[in-house]
Each structure stands twice: as C-alpha cells, then as structure tokens.
Residue frames as qw, qx, qy, qz and C-alpha x, y, z in Angstrom:
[[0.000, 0.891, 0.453, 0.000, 0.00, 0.00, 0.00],
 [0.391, 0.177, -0.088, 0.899, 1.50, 3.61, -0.82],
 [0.174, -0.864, -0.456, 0.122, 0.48, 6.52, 0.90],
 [0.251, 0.757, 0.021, 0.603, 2.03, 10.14, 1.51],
 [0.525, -0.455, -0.353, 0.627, 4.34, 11.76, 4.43],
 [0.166, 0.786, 0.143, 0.578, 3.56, 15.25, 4.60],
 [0.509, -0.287, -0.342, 0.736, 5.76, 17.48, 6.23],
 [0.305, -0.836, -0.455, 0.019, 4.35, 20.39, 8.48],
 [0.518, -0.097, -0.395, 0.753, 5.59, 23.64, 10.49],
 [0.077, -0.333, 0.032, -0.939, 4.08, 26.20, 12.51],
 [0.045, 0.066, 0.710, -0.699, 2.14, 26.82, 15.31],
 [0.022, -0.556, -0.773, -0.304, -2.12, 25.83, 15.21],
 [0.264, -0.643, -0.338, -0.634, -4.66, 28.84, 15.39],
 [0.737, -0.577, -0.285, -0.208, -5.98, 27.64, 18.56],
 [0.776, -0.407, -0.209, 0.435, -2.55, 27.64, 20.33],
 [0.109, -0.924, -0.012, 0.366, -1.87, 31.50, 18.94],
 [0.417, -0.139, 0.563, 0.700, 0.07, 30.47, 15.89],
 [0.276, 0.570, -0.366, -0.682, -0.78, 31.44, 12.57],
 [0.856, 0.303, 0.058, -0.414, -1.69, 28.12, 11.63],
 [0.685, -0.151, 0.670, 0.242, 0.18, 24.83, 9.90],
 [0.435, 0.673, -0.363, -0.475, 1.75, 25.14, 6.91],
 [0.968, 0.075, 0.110, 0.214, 2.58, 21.91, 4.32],
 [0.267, -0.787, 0.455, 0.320, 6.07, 22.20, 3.52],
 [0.194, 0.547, -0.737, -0.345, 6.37, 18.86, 1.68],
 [0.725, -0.087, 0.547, -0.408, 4.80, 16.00, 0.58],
 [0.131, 0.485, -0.827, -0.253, 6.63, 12.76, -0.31],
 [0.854, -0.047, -0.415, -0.309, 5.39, 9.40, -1.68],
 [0.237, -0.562, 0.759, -0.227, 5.93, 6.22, 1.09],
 [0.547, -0.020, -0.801, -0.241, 5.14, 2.68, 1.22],
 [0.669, -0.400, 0.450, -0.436, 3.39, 0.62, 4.17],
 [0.491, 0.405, -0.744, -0.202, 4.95, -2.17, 4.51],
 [0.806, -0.427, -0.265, -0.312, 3.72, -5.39, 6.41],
 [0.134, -0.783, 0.504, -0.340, 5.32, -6.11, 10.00],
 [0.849, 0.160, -0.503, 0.025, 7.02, -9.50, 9.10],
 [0.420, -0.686, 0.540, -0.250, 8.67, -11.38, 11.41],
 [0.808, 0.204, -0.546, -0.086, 10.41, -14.64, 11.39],
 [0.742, -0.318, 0.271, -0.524, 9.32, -17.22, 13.72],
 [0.379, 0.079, -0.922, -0.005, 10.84, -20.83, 14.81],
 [0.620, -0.269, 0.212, -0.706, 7.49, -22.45, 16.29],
 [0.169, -0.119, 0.965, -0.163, 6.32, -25.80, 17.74],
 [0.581, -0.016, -0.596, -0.554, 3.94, -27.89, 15.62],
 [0.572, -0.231, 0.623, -0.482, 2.20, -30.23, 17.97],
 [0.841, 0.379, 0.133, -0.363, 1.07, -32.13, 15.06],
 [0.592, 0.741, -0.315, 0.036, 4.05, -32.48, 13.70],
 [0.864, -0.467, 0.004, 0.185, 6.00, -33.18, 16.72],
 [0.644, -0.045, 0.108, 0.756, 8.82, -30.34, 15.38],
 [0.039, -0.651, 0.007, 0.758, 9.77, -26.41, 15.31],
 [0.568, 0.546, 0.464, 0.405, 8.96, -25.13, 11.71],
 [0.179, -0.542, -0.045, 0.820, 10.28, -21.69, 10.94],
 [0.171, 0.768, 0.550, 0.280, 8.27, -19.12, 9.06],
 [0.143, 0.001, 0.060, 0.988, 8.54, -15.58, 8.29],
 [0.112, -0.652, -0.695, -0.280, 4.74, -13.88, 8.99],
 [0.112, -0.576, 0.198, -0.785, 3.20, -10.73, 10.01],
 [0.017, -0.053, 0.751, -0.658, 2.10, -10.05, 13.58],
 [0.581, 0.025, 0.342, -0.738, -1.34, -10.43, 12.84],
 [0.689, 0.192, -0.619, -0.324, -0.88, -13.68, 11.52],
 [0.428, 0.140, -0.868, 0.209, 0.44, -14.87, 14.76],
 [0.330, -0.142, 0.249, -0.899, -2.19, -13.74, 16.14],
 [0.772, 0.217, -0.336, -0.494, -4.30, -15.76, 14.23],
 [0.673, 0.175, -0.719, -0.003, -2.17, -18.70, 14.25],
 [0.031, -0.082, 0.749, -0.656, -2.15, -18.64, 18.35],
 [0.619, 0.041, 0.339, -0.708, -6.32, -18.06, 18.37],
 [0.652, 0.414, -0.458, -0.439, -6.78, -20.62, 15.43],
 [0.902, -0.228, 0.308, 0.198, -3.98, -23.22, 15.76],
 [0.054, 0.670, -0.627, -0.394, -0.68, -22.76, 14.09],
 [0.218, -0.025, 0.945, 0.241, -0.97, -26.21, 12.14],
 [0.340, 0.739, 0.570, -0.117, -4.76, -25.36, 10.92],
 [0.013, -0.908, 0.047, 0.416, -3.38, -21.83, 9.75],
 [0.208, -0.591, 0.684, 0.373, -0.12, -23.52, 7.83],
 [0.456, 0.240, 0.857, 0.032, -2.17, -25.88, 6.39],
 [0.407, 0.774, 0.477, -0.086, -4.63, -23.38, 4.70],
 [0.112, -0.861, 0.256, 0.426, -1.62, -21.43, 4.08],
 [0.854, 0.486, -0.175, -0.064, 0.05, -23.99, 2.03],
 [0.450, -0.762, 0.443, -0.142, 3.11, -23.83, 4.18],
 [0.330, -0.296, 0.829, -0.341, 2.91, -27.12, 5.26],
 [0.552, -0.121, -0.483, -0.669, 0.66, -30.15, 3.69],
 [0.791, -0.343, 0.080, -0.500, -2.20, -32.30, 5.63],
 [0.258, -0.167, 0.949, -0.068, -1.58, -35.59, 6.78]]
C-alpha cells in the first residue's frame, strides 16, 4: 500500500500560531510487520520456521498454528 508523508511547520490557530503550513509532501510505502518465527507444531512433533506478520500470529495462536499452515500452504495435511 502507498500513501504520503507530509511534512508540516508552525504553530495551530488555537494555540496563537498562525496556523500549519505543508512544507512537503513525499510518496511512502506501508509495509507489512514481518517477522520470522521458529514455532512448535504439535502435530508435527517439530519447530517449523516461518517468516509472517504479527497479525498472523495472532491468528495462528487463536486458530492453531498447524490449521493456519495448512490453509496457508506452508505445510501439507496428513
């Protein structure tokens, strides 16, 4: 996803400035807040390591982390 830092300066109306000026406004990116994870499979009966965001492990903790890898493709069924 891309979005837009815009740089500010000056004091707001309401605090006895003159108000907020833009100064500049540059393109950015959002990027997703990977992480990379050595976890225990119960199912598996071993650690698999995986690179995922933080609301995946979210997921994979409320879910099950074997359901979650599975539907992911990760990993295949028994």
């Amino acid at each position: 996803m891309t979005g837009n830092v815009v740089g500010r300066r000056g004091i707001a109306k309401k605090s006895g400035g003159v108000g907020i000026k833009t100064t500049a406004i540059n393109p950015r990116k959002f990027q997703p807040n990977l992480h990379s994870r050595r976890l225990w499979v119960p199912e598996l009966k071993r650690f698999v390591t995986v690179r995922l965001t933080a609301a995946a492990l979210r997921t994979a903790q409320k879910r099950g982390l074997y359901k979650v890898l599975v539907e992911a493709g990760v990993i295949k069924a028994r």
